[in-house]
KOLTORDREN-189676 format. One record per residue (C-alpha): x, y, z; residue number from 1; chain. Coordinates in steps of 0.05 Angstrom, whole numbers. Layout:
BEGIN
pt xx: X, yy: Y, zz: Z, nr: NUM, kette: A
...
% end
This chain:
BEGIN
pt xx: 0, yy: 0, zz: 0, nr: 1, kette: A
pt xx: 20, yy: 72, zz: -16, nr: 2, kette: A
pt xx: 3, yy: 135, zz: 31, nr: 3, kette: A
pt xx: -4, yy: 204, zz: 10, nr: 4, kette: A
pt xx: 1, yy: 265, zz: 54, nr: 5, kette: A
pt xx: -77, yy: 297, zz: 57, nr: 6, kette: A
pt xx: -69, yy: 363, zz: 41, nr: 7, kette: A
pt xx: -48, yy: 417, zz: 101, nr: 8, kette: A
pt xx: -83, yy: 361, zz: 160, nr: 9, kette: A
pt xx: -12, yy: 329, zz: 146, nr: 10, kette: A
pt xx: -41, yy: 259, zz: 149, nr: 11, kette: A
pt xx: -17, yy: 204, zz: 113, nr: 12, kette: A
pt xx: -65, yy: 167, zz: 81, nr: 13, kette: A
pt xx: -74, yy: 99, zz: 49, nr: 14, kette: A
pt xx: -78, yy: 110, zz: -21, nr: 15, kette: A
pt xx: -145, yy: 72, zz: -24, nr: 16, kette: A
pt xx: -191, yy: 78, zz: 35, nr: 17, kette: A
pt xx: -252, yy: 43, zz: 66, nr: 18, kette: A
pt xx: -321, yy: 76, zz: 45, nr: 19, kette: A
pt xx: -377, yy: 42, zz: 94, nr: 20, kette: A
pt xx: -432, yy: 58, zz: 61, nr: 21, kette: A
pt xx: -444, yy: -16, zz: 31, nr: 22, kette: A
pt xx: -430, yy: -40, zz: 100, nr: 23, kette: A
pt xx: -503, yy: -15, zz: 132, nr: 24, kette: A
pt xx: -525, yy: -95, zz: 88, nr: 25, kette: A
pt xx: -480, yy: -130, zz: 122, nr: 26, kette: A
pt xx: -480, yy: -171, zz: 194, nr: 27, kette: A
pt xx: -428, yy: -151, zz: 246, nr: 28, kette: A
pt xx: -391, yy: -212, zz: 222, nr: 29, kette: A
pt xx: -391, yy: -193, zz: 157, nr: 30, kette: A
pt xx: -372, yy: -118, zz: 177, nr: 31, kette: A
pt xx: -323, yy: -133, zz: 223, nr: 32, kette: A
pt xx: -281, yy: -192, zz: 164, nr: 33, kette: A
pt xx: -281, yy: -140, zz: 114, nr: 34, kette: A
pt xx: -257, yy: -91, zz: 154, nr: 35, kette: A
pt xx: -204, yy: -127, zz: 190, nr: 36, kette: A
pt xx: -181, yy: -155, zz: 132, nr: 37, kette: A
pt xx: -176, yy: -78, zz: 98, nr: 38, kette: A
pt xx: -127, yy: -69, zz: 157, nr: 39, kette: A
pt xx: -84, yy: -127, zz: 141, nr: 40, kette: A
pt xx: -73, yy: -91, zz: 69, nr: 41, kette: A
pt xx: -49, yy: -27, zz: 99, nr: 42, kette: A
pt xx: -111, yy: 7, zz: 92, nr: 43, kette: A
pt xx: -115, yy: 56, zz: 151, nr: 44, kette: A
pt xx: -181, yy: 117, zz: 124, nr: 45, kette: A
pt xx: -251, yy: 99, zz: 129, nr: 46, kette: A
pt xx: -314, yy: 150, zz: 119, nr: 47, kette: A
pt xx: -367, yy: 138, zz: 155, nr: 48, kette: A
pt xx: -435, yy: 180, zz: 131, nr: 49, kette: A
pt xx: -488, yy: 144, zz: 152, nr: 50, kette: A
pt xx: -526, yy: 154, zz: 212, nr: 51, kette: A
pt xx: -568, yy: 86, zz: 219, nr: 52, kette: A
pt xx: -539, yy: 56, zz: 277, nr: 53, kette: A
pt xx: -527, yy: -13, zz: 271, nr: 54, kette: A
pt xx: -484, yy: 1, zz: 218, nr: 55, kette: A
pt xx: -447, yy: 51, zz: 261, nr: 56, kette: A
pt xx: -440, yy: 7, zz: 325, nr: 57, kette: A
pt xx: -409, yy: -61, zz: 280, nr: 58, kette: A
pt xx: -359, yy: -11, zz: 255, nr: 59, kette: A
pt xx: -347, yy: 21, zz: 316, nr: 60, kette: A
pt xx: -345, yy: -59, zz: 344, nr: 61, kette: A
pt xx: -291, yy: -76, zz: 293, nr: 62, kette: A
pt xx: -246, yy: -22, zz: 301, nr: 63, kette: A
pt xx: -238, yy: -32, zz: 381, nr: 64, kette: A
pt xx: -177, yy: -40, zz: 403, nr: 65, kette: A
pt xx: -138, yy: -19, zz: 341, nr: 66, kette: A
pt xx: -175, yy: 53, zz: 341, nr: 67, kette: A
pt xx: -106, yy: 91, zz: 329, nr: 68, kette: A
pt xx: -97, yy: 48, zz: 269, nr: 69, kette: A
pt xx: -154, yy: 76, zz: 238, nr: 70, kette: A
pt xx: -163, yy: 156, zz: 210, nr: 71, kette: A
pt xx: -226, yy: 164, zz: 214, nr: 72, kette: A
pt xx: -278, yy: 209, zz: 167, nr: 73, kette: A
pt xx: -349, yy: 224, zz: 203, nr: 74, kette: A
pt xx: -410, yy: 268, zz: 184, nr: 75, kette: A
pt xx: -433, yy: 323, zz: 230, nr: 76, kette: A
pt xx: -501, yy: 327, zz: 208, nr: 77, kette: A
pt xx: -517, yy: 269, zz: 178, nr: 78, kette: A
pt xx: -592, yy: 243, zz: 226, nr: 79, kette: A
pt xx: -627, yy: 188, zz: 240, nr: 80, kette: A
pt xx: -696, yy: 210, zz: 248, nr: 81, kette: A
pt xx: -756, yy: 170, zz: 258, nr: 82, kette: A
pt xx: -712, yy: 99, zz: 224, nr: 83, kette: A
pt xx: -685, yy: 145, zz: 162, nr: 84, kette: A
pt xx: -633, yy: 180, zz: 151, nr: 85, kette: A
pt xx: -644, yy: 261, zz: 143, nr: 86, kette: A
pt xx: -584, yy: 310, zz: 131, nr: 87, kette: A
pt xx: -601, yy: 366, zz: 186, nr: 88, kette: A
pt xx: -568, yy: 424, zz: 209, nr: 89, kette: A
pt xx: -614, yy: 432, zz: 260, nr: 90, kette: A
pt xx: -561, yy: 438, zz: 322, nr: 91, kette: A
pt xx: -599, yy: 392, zz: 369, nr: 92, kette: A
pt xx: -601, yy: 342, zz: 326, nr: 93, kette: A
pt xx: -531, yy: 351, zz: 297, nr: 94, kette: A
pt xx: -509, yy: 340, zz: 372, nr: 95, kette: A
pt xx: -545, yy: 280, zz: 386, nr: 96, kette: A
pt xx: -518, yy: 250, zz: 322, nr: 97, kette: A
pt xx: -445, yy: 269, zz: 321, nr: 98, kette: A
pt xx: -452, yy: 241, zz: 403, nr: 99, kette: A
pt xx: -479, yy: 181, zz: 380, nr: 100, kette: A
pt xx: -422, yy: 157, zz: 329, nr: 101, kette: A
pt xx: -374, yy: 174, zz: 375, nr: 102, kette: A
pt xx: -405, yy: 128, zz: 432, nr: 103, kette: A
pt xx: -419, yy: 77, zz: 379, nr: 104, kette: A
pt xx: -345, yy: 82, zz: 346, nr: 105, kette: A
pt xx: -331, yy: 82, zz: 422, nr: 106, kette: A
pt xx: -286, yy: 136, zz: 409, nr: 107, kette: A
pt xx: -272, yy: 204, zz: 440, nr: 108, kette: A
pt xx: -245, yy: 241, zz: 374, nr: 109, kette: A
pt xx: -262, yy: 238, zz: 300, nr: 110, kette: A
pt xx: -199, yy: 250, zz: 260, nr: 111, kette: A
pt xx: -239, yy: 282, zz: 196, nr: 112, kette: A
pt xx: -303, yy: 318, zz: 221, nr: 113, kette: A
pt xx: -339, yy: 325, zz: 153, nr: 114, kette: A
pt xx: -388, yy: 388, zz: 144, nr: 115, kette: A
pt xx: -442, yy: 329, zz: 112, nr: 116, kette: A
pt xx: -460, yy: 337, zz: 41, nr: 117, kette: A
pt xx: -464, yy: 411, zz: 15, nr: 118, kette: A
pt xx: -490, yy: 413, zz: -56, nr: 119, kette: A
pt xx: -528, yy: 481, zz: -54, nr: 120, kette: A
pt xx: -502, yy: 554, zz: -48, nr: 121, kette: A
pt xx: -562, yy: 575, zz: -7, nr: 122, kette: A
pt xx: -538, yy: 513, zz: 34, nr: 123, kette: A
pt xx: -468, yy: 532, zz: 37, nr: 124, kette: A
pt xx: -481, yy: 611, zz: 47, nr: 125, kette: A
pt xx: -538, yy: 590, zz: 103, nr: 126, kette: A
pt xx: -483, yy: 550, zz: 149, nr: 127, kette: A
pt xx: -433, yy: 609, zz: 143, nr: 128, kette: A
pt xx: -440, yy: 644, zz: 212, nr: 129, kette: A
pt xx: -491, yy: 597, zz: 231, nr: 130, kette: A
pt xx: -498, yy: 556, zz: 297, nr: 131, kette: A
pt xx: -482, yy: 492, zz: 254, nr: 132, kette: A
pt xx: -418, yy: 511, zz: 244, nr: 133, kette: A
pt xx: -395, yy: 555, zz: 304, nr: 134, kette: A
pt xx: -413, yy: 476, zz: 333, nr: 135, kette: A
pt xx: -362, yy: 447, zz: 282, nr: 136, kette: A
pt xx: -312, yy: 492, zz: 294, nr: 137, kette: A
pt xx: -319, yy: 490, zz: 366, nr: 138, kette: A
pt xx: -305, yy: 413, zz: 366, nr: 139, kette: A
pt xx: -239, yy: 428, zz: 326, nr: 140, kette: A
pt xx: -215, yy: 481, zz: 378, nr: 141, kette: A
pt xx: -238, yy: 420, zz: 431, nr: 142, kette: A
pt xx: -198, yy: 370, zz: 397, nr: 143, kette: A
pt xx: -264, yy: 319, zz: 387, nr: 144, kette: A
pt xx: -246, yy: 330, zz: 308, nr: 145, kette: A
pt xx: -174, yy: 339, zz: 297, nr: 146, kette: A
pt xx: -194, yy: 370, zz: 222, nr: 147, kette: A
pt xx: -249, yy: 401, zz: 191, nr: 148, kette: A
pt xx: -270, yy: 377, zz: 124, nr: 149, kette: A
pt xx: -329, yy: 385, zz: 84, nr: 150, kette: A
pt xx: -364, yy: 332, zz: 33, nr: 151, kette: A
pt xx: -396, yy: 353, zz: -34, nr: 152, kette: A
pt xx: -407, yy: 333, zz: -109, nr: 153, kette: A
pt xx: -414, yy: 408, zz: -128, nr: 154, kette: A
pt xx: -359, yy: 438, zz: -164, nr: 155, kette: A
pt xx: -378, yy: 500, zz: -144, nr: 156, kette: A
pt xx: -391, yy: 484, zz: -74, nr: 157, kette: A
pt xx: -329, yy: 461, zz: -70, nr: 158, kette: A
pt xx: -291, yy: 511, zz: -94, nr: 159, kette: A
pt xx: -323, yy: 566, zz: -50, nr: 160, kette: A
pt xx: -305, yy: 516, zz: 11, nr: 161, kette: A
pt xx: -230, yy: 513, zz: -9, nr: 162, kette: A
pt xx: -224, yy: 596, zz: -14, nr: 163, kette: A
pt xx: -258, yy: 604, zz: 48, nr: 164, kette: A
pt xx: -198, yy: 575, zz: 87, nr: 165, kette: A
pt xx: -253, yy: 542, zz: 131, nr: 166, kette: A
pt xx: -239, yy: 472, zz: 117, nr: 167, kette: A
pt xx: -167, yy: 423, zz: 105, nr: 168, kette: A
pt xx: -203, yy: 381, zz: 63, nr: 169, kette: A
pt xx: -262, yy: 352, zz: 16, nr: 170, kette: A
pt xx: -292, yy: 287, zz: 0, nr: 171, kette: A
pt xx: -314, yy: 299, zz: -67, nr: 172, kette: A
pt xx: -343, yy: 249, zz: -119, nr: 173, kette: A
pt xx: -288, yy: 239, zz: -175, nr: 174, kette: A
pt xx: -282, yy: 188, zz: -244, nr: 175, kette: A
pt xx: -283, yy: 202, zz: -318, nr: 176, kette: A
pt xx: -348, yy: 203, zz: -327, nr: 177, kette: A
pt xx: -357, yy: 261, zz: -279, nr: 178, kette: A
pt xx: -298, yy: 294, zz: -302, nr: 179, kette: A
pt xx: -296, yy: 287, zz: -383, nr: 180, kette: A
pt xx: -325, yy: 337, zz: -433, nr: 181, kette: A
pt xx: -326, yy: 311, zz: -505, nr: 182, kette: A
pt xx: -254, yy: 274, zz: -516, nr: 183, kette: A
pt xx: -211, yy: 317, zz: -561, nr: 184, kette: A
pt xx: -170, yy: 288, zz: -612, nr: 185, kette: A
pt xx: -103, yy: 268, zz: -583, nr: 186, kette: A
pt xx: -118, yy: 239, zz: -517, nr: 187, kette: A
pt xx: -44, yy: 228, zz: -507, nr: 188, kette: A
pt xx: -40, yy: 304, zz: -502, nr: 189, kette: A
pt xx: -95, yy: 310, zz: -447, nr: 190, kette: A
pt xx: -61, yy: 248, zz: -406, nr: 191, kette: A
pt xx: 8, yy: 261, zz: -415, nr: 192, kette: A
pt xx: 60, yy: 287, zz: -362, nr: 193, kette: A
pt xx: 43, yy: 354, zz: -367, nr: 194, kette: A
pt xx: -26, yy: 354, zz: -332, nr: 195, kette: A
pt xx: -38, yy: 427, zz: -325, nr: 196, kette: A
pt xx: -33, yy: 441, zz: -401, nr: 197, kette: A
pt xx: -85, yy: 389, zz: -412, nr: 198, kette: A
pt xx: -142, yy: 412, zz: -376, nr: 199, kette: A
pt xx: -190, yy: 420, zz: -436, nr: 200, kette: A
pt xx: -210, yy: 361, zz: -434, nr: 201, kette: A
pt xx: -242, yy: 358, zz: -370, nr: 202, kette: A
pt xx: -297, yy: 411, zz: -334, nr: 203, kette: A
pt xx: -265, yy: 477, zz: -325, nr: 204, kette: A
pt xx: -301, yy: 483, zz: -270, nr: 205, kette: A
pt xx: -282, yy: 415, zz: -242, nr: 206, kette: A
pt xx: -204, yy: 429, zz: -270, nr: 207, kette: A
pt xx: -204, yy: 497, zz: -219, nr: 208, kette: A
pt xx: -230, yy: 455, zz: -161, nr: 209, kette: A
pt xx: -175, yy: 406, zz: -168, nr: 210, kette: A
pt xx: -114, yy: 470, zz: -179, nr: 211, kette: A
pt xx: -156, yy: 498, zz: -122, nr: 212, kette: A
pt xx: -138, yy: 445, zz: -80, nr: 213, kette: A
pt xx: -71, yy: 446, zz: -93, nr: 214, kette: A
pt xx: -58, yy: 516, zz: -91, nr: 215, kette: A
pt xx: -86, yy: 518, zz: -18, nr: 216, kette: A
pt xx: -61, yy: 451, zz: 4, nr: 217, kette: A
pt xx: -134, yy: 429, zz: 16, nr: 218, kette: A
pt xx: -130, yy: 352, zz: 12, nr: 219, kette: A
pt xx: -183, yy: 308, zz: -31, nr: 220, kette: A
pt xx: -210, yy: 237, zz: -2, nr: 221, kette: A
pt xx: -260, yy: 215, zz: -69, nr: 222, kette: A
pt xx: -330, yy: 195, zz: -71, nr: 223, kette: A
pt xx: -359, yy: 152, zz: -126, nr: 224, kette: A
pt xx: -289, yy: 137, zz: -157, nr: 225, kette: A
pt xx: -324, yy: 73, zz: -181, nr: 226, kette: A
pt xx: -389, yy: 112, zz: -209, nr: 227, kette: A
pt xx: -424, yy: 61, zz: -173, nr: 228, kette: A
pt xx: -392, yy: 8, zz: -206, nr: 229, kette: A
pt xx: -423, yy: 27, zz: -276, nr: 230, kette: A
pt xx: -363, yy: 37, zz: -309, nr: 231, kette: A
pt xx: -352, yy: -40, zz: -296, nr: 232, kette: A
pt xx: -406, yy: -54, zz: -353, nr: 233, kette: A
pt xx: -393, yy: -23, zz: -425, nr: 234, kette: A
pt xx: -469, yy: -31, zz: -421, nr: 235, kette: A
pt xx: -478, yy: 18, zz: -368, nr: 236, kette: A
pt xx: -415, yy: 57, zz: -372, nr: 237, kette: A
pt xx: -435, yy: 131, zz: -401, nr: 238, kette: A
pt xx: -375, yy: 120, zz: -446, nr: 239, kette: A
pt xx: -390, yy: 49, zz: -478, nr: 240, kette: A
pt xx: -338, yy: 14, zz: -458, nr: 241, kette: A
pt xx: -320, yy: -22, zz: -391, nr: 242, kette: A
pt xx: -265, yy: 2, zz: -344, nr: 243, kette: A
pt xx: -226, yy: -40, zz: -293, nr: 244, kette: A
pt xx: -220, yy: -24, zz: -217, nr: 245, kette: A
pt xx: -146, yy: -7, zz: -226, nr: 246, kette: A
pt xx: -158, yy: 38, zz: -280, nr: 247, kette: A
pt xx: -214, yy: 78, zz: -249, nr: 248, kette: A
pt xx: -170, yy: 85, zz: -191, nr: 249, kette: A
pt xx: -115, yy: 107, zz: -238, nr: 250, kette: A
pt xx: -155, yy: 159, zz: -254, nr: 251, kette: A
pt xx: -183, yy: 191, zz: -192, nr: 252, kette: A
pt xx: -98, yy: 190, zz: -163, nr: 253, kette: A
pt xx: -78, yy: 228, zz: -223, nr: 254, kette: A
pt xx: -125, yy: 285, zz: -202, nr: 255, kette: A
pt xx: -86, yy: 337, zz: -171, nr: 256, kette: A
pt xx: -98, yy: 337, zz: -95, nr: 257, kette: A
pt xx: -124, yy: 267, zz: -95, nr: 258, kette: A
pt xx: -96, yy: 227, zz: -33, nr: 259, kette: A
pt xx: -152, yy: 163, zz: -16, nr: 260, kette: A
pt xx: -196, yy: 132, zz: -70, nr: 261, kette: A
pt xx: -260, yy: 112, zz: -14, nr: 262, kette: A
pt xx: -282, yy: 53, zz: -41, nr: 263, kette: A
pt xx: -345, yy: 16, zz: -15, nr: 264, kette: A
pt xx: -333, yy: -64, zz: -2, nr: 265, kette: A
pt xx: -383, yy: -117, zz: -1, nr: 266, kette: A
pt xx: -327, yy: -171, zz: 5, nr: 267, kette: A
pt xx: -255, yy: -195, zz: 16, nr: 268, kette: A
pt xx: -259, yy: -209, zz: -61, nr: 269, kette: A
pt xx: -266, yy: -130, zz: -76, nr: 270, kette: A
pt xx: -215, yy: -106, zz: -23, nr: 271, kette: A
pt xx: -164, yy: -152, zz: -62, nr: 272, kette: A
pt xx: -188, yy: -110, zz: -129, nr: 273, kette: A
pt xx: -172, yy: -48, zz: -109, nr: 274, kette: A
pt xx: -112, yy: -56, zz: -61, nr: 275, kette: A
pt xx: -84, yy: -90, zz: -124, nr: 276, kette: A
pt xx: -69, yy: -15, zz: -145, nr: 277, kette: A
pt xx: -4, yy: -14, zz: -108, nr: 278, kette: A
pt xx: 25, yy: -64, zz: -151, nr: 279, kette: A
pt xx: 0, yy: -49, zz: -220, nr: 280, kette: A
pt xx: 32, yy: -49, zz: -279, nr: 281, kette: A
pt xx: 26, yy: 17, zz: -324, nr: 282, kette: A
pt xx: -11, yy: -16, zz: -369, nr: 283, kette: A
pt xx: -55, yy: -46, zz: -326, nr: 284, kette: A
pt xx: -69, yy: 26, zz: -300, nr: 285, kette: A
pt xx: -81, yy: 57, zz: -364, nr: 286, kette: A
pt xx: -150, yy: 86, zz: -374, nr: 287, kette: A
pt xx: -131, yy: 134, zz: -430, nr: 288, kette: A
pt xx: -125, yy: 77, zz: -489, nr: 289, kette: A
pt xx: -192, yy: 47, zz: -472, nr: 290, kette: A
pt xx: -228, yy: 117, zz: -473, nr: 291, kette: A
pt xx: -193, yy: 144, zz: -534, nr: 292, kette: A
pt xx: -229, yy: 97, zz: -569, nr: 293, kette: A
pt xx: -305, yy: 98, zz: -529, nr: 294, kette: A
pt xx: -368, yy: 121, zz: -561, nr: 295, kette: A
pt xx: -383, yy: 187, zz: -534, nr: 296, kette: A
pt xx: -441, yy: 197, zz: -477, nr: 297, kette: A
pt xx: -462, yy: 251, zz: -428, nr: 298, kette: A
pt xx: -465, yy: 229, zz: -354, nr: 299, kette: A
pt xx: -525, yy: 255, zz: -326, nr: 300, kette: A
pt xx: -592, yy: 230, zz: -297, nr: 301, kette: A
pt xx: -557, yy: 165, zz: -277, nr: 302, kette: A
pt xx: -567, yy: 139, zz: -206, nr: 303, kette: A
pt xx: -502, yy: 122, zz: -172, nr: 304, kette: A
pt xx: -545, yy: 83, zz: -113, nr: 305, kette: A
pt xx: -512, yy: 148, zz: -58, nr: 306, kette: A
pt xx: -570, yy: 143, zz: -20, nr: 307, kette: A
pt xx: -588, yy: 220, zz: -15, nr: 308, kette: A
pt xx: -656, yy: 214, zz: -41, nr: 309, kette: A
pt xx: -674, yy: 191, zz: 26, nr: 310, kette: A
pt xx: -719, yy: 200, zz: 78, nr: 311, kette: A
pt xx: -781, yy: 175, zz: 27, nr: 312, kette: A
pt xx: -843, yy: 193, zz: 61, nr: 313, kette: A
pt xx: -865, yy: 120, zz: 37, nr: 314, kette: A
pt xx: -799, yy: 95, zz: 65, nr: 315, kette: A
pt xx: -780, yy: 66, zz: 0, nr: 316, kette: A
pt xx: -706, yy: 43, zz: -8, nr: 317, kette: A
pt xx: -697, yy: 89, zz: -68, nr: 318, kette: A
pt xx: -623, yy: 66, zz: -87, nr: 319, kette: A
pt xx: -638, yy: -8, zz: -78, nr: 320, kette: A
pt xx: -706, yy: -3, zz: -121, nr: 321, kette: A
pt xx: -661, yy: 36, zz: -175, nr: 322, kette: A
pt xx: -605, yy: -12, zz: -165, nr: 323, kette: A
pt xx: -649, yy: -68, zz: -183, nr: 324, kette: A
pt xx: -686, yy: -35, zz: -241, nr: 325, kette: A
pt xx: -617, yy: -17, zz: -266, nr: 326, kette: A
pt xx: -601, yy: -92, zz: -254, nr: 327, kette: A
pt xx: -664, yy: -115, zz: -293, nr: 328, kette: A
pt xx: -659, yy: -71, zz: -355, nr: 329, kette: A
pt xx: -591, yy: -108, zz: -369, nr: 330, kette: A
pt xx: -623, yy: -169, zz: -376, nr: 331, kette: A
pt xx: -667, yy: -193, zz: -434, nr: 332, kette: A
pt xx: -722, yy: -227, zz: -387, nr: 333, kette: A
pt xx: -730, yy: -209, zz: -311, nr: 334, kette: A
pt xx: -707, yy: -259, zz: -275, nr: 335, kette: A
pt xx: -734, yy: -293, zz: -215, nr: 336, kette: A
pt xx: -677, yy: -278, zz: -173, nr: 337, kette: A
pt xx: -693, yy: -202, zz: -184, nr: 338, kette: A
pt xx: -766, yy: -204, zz: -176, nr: 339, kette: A
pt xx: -754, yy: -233, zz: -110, nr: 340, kette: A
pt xx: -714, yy: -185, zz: -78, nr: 341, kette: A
pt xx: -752, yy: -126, zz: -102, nr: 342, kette: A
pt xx: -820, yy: -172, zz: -75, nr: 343, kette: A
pt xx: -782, yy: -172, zz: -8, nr: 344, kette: A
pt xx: -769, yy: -96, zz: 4, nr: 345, kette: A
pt xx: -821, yy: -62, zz: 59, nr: 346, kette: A
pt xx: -835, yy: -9, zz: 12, nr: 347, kette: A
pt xx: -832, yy: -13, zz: -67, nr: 348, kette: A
pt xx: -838, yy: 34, zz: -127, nr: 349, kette: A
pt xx: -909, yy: 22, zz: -123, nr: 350, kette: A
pt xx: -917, yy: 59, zz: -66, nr: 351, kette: A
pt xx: -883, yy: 121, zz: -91, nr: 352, kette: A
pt xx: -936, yy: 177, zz: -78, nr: 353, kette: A
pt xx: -888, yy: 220, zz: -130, nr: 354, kette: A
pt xx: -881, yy: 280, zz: -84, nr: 355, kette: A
pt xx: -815, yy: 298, zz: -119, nr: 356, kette: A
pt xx: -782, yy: 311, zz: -51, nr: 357, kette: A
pt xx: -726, yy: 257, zz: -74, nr: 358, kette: A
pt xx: -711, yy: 296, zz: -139, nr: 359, kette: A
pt xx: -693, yy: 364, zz: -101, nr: 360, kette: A
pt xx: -647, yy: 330, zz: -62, nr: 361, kette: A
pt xx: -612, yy: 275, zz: -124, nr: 362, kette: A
pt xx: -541, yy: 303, zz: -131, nr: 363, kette: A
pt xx: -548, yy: 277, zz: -206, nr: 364, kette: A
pt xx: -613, yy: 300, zz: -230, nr: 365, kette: A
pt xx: -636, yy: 230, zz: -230, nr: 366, kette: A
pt xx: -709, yy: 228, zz: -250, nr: 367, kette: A
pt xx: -728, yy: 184, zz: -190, nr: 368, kette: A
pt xx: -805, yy: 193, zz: -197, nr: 369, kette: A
pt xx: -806, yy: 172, zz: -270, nr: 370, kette: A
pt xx: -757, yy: 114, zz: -256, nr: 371, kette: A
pt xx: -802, yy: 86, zz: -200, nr: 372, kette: A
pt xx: -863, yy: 91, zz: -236, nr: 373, kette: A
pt xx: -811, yy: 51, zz: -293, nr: 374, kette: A
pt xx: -794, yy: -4, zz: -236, nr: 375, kette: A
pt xx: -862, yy: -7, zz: -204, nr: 376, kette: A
pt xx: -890, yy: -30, zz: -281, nr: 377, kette: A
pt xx: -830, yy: -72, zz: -302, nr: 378, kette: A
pt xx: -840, yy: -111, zz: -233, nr: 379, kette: A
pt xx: -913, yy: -112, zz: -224, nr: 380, kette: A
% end
């Protein structure tokens, strides 16, 4: 395993980290093999932004007693309210939350306290001098978090976060189908040595958050470096052509700033993908020959399965409904397998009363009423 140094917070971090939010399926066995085992492969970051607490308390169970092996990256602000989770800033309930993961990671200090998913100015401009984060910065001063960081998928967001010297950090979602405009001719001019005279090819907005964050030393831990695993498929990859772990991972590191790759595991199996990084060849790491040659496609309107949409009034599971529709339209017949586990979910697409509520808060634009009314005929 490689470490990089995270920005100005001076920590060095495993080059790819732990991202728990696959873990809230999993038993406390489960939870607790995959994340040992992450620790025997030099893995030493893990974010933690959920607030349901079972998933909290088998993390916190697996990490005890090896607690200083672990950096850890938790959300201040990130509720569970009424058995959902709800992004509040609410300071009671901020409080009770943050109190709770530490008591549950039995831990008196967070390493990374994460300002939770900012995607909105009015957001961003409403917790400037606000009680939230007068809270947040009074658990710095405290030493409960050690550095303030702030987690968004908004370039802009981001950027405004960085040049307000208020955080060391972001956890922002990176990959090439986030980052990529149109491919221009010579790709070997966009990926070669010489990064910062190749930035045409990607978002000029996204480009100045990355030179942002390297001007001000502001470290980057990535979200979504895997697009939820859709650039596995060439079927569901917005460029038409499959990408390997190692490669995706190859990407997000060669962002300026870049220091941890969070990547979610469901197994052993996919911890052994990804720390395979550290020993990859070049050309097993190169991305740039496989997109040169990929039809071209916008990413938008995709659901990457984050889990924001939530809480659904009709407590549907809003990822895992989409997850499985995304699932089904691979195949040419539904099959059994997939009818059954959407049968088995409390709530389904059927009960969607389409109140839109999901779509204002979709990082991605993801037309979630449409798609459930999509899943709730393709299952019926």
């Amino acid at each position: 395993m490689n470490y990089r140094k995270l920005g100005k917070t001076g920590l060095m971090v495993s080059e790819i980290g732990l991202g728990g939010e696959w873990l809230e399926r999993h038993t406390a066995e489960e939870c607790k093999q995959v994340i040992d085992y992450c620790g025997t492969q030099g893995i030493n970051i893990l974010d933690c932004w959920m607030s349901e607490p079972n998933v909290r308390s088998n993390i916190g169970n697996a990490i005890k007693g090896k607690r200083e092996k672990w950096y850890i990256q938790g959300h201040i602000g990130s509720t569970w309210q009424n058995g959902q989770y709800v992004r509040s800033r609410e300071l009671p309930l901020v409080k009770a939350a943050f109190e709770d993961l530490l008591t549950r990671f039995q831990t008196d200090y967070i390493d990374l306290g994460m300002i939770h998913y900012v995607d909105q100015e009015d957001d961003w401009n409403g917790i400037l001098n606000s009680e939230y984060l007068a809270y947040v910065q009074e658990l710095k001063a405290n030493g409960v978090i050690r550095h303030i960081g702030l987690s968004t998928h908004n370039p802009q967001i981001a950027k405004l976060a960085v040049e307000s010297g208020i955080v060391e950090m972001i956890l922002f979602s990176v990959n090439p189908a986030f980052d990529m405009l149109p491919m221009i001719d010579d790709v070997e001019v966009y990926f070669g040595d010489d990064y910062s005279s190749a930035v045409n090819g990607i978002s000029p907005e996204r480009a100045e958050v990355y030179q942002l964050c390297e001007q001000h030393d502001v470290g980057i831990t990535v979200m979504k470096g895997y697009a939820g695993g859709r650039l596995f498929d060439e079927k569901r990859s917005p460029f038409g052509v499959a990408l390997t772990p190692i490669q995706c991972l190859h990407y997000c590191l060669t962002r300026p700033a870049v220091a941890s790759v969070m990547v979610g595991f469901d197994t052993t199996a996919q911890v052994d993908a990804a720390v395979a990084y550290a020993t990859a060849t070049a050309d097993e790491k190169d991305y740039a020959t496989v997109l040169a040659g990929a039809p071209l496609h916008a990413y938008s309107g995709q659901c990457t399965y984050c889990g924001h949409c939530k809480p659904c009034p009709a407590d549907i599971d809003i990822a895992m409904v989409n997850k499985l529709l995304d699932l089904a339209l691979m195949q040419p017949q539904l099959p059994d397998s997939l009818r059954d586990h959407y049968r088995v979910l409390p709530a389904n697409a059927s009960d969607c009363i389409a109140c839109g509520g999901c779509e204002t808060r979709c990082p991605f634009g993801v037309k979630i009423v449409e798609k459930m009314k999509k899943a709730a005929d393709l299952f019926r």
